[in-house]
C-alpha positions as CSV (number, residue, x, y, z in Angstrom):
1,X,21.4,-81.2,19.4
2,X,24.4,-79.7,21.3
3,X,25.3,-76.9,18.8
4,X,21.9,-75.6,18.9
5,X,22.0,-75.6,23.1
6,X,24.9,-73.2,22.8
7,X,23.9,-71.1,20.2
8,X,20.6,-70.7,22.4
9,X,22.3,-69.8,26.1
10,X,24.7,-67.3,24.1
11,X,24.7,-64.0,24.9
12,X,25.1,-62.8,21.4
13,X,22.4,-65.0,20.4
14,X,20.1,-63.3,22.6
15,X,21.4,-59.7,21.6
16,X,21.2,-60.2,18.2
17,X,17.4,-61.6,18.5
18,X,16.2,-58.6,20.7
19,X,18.1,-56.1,18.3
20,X,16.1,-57.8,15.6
21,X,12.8,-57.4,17.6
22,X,13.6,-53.4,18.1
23,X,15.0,-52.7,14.8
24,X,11.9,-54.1,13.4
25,X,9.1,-53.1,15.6
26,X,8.5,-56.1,16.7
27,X,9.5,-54.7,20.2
28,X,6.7,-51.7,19.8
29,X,8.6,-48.3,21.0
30,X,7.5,-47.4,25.0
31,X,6.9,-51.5,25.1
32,X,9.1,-52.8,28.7
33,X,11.3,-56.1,28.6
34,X,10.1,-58.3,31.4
35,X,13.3,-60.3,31.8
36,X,11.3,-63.4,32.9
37,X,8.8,-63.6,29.9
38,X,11.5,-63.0,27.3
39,X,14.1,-65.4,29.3
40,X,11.3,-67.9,28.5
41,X,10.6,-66.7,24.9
42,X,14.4,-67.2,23.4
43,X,14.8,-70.5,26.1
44,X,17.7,-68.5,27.9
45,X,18.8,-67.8,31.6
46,X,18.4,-64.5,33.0
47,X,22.2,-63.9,32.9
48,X,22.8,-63.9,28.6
49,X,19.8,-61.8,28.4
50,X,21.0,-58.9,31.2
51,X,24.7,-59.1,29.2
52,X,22.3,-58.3,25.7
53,X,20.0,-55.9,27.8
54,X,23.4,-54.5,29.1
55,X,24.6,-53.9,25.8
56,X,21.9,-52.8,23.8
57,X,21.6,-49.9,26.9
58,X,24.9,-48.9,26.3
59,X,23.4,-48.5,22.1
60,X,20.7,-46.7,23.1
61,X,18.5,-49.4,21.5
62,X,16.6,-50.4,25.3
63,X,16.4,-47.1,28.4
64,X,17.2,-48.2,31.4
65,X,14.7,-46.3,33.6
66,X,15.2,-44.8,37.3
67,X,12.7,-47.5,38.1
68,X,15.0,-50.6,37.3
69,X,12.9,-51.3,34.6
70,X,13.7,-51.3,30.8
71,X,11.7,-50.3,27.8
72,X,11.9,-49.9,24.3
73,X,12.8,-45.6,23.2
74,X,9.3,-44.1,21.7
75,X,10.0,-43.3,18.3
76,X,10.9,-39.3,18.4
77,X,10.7,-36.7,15.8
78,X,13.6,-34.8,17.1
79,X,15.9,-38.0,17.1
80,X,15.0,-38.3,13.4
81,X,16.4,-35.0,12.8
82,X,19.4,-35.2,14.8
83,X,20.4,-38.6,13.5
84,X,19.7,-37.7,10.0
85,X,21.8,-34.7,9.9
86,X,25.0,-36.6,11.7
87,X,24.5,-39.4,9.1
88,X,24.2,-36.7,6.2
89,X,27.1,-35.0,7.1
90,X,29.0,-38.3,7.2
91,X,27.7,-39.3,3.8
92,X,28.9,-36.1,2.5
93,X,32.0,-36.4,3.8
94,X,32.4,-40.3,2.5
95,X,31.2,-39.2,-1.1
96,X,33.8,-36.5,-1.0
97,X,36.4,-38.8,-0.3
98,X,35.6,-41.3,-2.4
99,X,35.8,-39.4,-5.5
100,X,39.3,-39.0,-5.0
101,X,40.0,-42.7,-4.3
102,X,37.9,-44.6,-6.7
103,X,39.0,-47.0,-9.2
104,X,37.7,-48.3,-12.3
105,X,36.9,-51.3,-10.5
106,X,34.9,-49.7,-7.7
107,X,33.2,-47.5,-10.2
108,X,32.2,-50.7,-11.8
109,X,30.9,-52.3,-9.0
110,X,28.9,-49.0,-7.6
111,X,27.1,-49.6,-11.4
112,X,26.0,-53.0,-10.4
113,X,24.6,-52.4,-7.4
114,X,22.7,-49.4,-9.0
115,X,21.2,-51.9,-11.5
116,X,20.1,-53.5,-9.1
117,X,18.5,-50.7,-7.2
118,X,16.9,-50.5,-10.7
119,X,15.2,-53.8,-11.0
120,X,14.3,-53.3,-6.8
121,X,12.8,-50.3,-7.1
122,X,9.4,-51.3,-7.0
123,X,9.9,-53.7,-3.8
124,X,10.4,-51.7,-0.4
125,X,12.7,-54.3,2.0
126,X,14.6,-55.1,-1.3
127,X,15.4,-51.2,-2.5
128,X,16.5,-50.8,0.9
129,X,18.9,-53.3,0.9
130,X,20.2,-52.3,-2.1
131,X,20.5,-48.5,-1.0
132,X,22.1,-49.3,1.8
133,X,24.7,-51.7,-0.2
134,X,25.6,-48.9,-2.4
135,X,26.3,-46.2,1.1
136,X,28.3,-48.9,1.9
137,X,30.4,-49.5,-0.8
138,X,30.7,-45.5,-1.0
139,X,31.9,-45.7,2.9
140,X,34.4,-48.3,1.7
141,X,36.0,-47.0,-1.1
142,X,36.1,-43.3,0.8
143,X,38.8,-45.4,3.4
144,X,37.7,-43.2,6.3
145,X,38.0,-45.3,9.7
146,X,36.7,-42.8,11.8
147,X,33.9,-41.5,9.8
148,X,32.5,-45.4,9.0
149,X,33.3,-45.7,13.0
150,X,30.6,-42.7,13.8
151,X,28.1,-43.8,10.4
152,X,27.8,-46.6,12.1
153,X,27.4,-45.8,15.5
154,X,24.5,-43.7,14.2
155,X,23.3,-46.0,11.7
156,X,22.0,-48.5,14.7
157,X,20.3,-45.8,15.7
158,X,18.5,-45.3,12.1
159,X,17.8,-48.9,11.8
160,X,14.1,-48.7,13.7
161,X,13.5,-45.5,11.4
162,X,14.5,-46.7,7.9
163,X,11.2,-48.8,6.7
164,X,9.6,-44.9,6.9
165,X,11.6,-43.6,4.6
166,X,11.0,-45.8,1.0
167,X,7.7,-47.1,1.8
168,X,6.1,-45.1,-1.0
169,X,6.7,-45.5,-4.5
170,X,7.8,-41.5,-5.1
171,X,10.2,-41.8,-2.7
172,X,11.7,-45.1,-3.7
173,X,12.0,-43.7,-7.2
174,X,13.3,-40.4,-6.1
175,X,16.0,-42.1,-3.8
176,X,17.0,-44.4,-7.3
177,X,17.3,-41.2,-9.5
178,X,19.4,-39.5,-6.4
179,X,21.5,-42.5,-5.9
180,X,22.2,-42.7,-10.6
181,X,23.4,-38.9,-9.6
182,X,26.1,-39.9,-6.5
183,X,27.6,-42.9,-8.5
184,X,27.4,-40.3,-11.8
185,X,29.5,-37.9,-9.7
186,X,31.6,-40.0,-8.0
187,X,32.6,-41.7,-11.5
188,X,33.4,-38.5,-13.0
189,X,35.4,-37.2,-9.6
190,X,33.2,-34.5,-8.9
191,X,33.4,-34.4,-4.9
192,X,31.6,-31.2,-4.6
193,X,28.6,-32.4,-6.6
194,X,28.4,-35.8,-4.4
195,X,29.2,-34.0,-1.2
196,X,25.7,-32.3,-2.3
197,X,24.0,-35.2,-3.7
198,X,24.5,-37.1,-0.9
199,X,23.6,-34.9,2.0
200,X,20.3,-33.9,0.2
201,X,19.2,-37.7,-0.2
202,X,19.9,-38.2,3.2
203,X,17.7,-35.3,4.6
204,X,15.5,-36.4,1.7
205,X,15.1,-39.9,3.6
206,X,14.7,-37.8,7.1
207,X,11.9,-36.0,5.5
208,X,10.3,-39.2,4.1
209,X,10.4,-40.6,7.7
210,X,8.9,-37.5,9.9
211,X,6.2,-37.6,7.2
212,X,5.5,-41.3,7.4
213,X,5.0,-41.2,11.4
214,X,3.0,-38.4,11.2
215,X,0.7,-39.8,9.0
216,X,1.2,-36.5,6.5
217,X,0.8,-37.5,2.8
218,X,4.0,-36.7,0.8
């Protein structure tokens, strides 16, 4: 199987595998990456997997540490915050913008993916998904560069933080009824009102996720 050999010795094979394993806990935060035991683990050489170590240091997804070693960040409380107010003020700024540039069309297409947010709700990895399709679409129609540039910059970040924010039913519901008010706004070219909207259900999510790591009921 030649195509599977390459795909396997590729060093964006192996950084999108270890991304995977951080993003979803896999890799537990304070864990350390022996290179020799994961070189092993994905069937790689040790040079793919120090370009995807490389890189994922330069993302601040792995910490290089004075040591030579490298380990997965812990999960922090003050990250949380300071990623979730960048991200929130970019959101703000997107939803502004994009009630001045939406169509009919993208109005139309926000709508659909709100329905199904709707018939989601009730099924965390899938709400999620569907949240996140609507930012996006928000993000696209707002025709920012810069601030999509920095969103996402921070939203690797967020990705290891993001299953704390909708895993209880209230806050999946509240997000849904948050995210019928942004679409409602930016339909009806209200930027101050989605500026608002979507800044509060952003530090609504930050919230959600402090709460969730702290074990402190909602």
């Amino acid at each position: 199987m030649p195509g599977a050999t390459t795909r396997n010795t590729g060093a964006d094979f192996v950084y999108d595998e270890l991304k995977r394993q951080i993003i979803s806990l896999e890799l537990k935060p304070g864990e350390r990456v022996y290179e020799p035991k994961m070189a092993s683990a994905l069937q790689v050489s040790r040079t793919p997997l120090r370009e995807a170590i490389r890189r994922l240091v330069s993302e601040s997804l792995l910490e290089q540490q004075p040591t030579g070693g490298v380990v997965v960040p812990a999960l922090d409380e003050a990250a949380i915050s300071e990623l979730y107010e960048v991200r929130a003020a970019m959101e703000s700024l997107m939803a502004r913008n994009a009630c001045l540039k939406a169509t009919p069309a993208d109005i139309e297409a926000l709508e659909g993916i709100l329905e199904r947010n709707a018939a989601m709700v009730g099924f965390a990895d899938e709400a999620m998904k569907q949240g996140m399709s609507l930012h996006g679409r928000i993000a696209e129609i707002a025709g920012n560069s810069w601030a999509r540039r920095f969103h996402d910059q921070v939203s690797n970040q967020m990705e290891r933080y993001r299953h704390f924010t909708n895993s209880t039913q209230e806050r999946r519901d509240q997000a849904l009824a948050q995210h019928r008010t942004l679409v409602a706004a930016v339909a009806a070219g209200n930027p101050d009102q989605a500026a608002r909207t979507a800044f509060e259900h952003v530090m609504g999510a930050r919230d959600a996720a402090v709460r969730a790591m702290s074990g402190t009921p909602a």
